[in-house]
N, C-alpha and C positions, 0 to 999 in steps of 0.2 A: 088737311093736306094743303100745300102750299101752291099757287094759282103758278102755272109754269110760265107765264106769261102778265106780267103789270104793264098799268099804264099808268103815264101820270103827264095831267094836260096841268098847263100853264096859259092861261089865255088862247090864243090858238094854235101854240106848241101843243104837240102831243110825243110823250116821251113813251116809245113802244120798249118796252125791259124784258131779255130774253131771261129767265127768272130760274135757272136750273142749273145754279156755279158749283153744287157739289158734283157735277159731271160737266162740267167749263162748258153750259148752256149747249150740250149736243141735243137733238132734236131727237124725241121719241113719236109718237103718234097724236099723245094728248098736245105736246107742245105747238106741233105742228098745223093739228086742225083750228088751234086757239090761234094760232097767227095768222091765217088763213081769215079764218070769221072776221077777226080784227080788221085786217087790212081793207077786207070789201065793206066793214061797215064805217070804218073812219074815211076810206073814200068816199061817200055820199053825205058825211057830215059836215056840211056848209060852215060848222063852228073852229071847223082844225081845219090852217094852213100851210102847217108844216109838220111830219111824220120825223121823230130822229130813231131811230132803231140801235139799241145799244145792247150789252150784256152784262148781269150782275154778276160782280165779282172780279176775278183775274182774266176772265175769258171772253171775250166778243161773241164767238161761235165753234163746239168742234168738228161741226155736221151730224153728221148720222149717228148716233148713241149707238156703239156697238155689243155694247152690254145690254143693253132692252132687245136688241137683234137678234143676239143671241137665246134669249128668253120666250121669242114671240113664238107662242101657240103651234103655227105651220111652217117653224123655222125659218130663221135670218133670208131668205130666197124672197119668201110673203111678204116678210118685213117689211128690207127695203122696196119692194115692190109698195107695197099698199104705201110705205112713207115717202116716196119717188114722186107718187102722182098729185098728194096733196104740196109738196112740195115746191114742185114744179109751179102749181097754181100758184100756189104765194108770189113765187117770184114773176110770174106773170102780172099780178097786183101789182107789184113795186114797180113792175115797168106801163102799167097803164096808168096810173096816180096820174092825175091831172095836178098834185102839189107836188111841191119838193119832197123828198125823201133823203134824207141823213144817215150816211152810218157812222155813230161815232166808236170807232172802234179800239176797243180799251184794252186788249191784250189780245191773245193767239184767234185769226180769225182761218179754220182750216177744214179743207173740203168743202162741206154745201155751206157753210159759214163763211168761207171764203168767196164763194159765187153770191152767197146772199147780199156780203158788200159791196163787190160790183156791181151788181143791179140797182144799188141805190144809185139815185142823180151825185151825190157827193159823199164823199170818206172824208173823214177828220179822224188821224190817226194818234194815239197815244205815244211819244216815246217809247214805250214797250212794248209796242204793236208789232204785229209781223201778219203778216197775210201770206197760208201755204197750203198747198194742195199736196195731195196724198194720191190721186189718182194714175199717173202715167207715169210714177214708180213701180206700180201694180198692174201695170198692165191693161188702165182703162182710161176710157173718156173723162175729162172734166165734165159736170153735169149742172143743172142750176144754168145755163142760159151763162155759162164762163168759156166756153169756148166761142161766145159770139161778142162778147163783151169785154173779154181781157185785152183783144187783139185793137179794139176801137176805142180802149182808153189808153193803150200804153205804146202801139205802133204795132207794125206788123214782124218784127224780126224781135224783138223784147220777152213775146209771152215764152218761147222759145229755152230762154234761159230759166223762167221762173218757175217754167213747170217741169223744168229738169234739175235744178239746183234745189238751194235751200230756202226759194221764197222770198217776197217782197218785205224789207222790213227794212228800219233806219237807215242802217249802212250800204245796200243795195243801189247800183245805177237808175236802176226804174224806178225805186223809191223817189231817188233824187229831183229824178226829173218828171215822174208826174202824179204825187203824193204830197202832202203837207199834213205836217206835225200839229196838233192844236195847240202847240206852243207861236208856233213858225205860223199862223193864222191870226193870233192874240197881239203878235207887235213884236 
């Protein structure tokens, strides 16, 4: 079975790989605890100075794997509950990192993939990137520490449109003005 999660260090880069693009790297339970363990043990790792968190394949992140949801044992309820709380911890991690933290984001990053990038210290986005949330179409909370985070990277009347429209991506005003392209980085 293949590791849902790679890493691959470069000198003090460490390149964290959300490793599950035949489901555009949504999060199931095994992925999750495995980013979790990761992230509290490359923080005490004195040999890595920078974390980049990306996604293999077409997809950055889709959040929550709704098809493992559906499959889990005490029903989709347990599910996302039991995958909520390690969840949450990750991104707790990513916000107490004492290094940087990167997300380079390479295509659709949506729902808790979408909070996941926020909580990095920086985004470097792909041209084919989009950054969207699914939640307050549905009638809920953004989750992932995005309702505290969307607001204080993009202004306070901004999150407004993203989380009612169609999301942060190339063509979008918030993109514009406070995203960059890893092309628009490069020179």
């Amino acid at each position: 079975m293949t590791e849902p999660i790679r890493l691959k260090k470069d000198g003090g880069i460490v390149e964290v790989l959300l490793n599950r693009p035949e489901a555009f790297n949504a999060f199931n339970l095994d992925m999750i605890e495995l980013l979790e363990k990761y992230l509290i043990s490359l923080a005490m790792d004195d040999s890595v100075s920078v974390l980049v968190i990306s996604g293999e394949g077409k997809a950055f992140c889709a959040g929550g794997d709704l098809k493992w949801a559906l499959d889990f044992p005490n029903g989709p309820a347990a599910a996302f509950h039991e995958l909520a709380a390690r969840y949450h911890q990750a991104i707790l991690e990513i916000l107490r990192m004492r290094k940087p933290v990167v997300a380079a984001v390479n295509g659709i990053a949506a729902g808790g993939g979408f909070s996941l990038a926020l909580a990095c210290d920086f985004r470097v986005m792909a041209q084919s990137a989009t950054l969207r949330q699914g939640y307050t179409s549905n009638g809920l909370c953004i989750d992932g520490g995005g309702t505290f985070t969307l607001p204080r990277l993009v202004g306070l009347g901004a999150p407004r449109g993203c989380t009612r429209d169609e999301g942060i991506g190339p063509s979008g005003p918030v993109y514009r003005n406070r995203f960059q392209t890893a092309s628009s980085c490069m020179g």
